[in-house]
Every structure is written in C-alpha cells, then in structure tokens.
C-alpha positions as CSV (number, residue, x, y, z in Angstrom):
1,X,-5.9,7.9,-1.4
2,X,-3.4,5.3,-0.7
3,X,-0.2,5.5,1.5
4,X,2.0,2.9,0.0
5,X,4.0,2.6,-2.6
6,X,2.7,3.0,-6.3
7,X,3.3,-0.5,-8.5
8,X,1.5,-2.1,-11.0
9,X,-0.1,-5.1,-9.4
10,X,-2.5,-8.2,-11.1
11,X,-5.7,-9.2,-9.9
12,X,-7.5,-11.9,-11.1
13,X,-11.0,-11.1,-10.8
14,X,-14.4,-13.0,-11.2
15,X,-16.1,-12.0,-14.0
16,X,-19.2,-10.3,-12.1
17,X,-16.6,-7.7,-10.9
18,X,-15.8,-5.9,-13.5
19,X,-17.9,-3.0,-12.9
20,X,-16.4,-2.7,-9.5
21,X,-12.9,-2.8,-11.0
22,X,-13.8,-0.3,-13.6
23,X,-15.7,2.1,-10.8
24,X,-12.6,1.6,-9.1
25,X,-9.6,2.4,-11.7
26,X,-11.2,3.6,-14.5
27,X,-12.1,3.0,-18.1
28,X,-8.7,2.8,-19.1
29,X,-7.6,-0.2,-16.6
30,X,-6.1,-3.2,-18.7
31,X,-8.2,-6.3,-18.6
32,X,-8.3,-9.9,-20.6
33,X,-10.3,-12.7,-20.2
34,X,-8.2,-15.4,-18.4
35,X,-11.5,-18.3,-18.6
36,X,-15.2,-18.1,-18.5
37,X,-15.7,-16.8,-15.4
38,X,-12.3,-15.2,-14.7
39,X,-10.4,-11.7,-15.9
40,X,-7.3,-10.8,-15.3
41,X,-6.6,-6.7,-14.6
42,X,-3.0,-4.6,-14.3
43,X,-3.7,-2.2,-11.7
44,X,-1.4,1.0,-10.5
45,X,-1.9,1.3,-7.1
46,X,-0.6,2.4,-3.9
47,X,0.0,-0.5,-2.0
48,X,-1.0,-0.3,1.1
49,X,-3.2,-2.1,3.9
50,X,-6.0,0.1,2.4
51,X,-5.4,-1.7,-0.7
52,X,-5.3,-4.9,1.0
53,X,-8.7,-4.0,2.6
54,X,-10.3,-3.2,-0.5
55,X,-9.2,-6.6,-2.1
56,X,-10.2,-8.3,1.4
57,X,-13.6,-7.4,0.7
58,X,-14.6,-9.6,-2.6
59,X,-14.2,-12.8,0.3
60,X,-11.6,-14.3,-2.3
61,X,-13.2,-13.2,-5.9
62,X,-10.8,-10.7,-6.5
63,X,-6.9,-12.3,-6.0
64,X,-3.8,-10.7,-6.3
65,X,-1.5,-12.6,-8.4
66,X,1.4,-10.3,-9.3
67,X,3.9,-9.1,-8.4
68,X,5.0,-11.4,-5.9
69,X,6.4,-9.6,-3.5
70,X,2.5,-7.9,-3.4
71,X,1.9,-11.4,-3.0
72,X,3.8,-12.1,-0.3
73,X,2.5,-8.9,1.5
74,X,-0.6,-9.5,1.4
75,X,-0.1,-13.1,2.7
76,X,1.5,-11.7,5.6
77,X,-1.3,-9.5,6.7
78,X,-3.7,-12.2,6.8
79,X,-1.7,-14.4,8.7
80,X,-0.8,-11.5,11.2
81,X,-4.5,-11.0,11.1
82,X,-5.4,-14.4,12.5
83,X,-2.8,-14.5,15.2
C-alpha cells in the first residue's frame, strides 16, 4: 500500500484511537498504556508520505515518536508543507 521503506515506527496514540490503530494494523500490533489517556504502539510500516497522511489526519492525537530519523521526516514535510 505504501511506497516507502518498511521500519518499525512508535506512535503515541490517544486512547480513543485504538480501534483505528487496530482497524489499521491488526490485532496483533504491539501496544502499552503510556498514561490515562495515552498508548504507545510499534508499528511496521512503509514510510512514506502516505504514512505521513494517514498520521496527519488524527490533528496531533496520534504522534510519531520513534525512530527519529521518522521523526525528523515527518517534521520536514510539515514545514515544506507550510512554505
């Protein structure tokens, strides 16, 4: 689906996600409470702009944290975005 490449990534989710990150990577995908109102999942995904776009979409709720040059990526986009 995606056209990047595949690593595992973090995302640190609000907690009223997680069906969305289930629907999205399955009932297998590694999650753990990080607070009350925040999980933390391990995703393998291509990453991509897709990706990016997908995470875009939760307006901040959904965060990726790891690895950091994902991080960094990411970043980049949105600044490029509001050039």
């Amino acid at each position: 689906m995606y056209d990047g490449t595949k690593e595992k990534v973090t995302l640190l989710c609000k907690n009223e996600l997680m069906n969305y990150i289930v629907d999205k990577f399955g009932d297998e995908v590694e999650t753990s409470p990080t607070d009350d109102s925040h999980f933390k999942a391990v995703v393998e995904v291509s990453v991509s702009q897709t990706f990016f776009a997908w995470v875009f979409q939760f307006n901040g709720e959904v965060k990726v944290t790891n690895p950091s040059a994902v991080v960094s990526r990411y970043r980049e986009m949105l600044e490029n975005a509001l050039k």
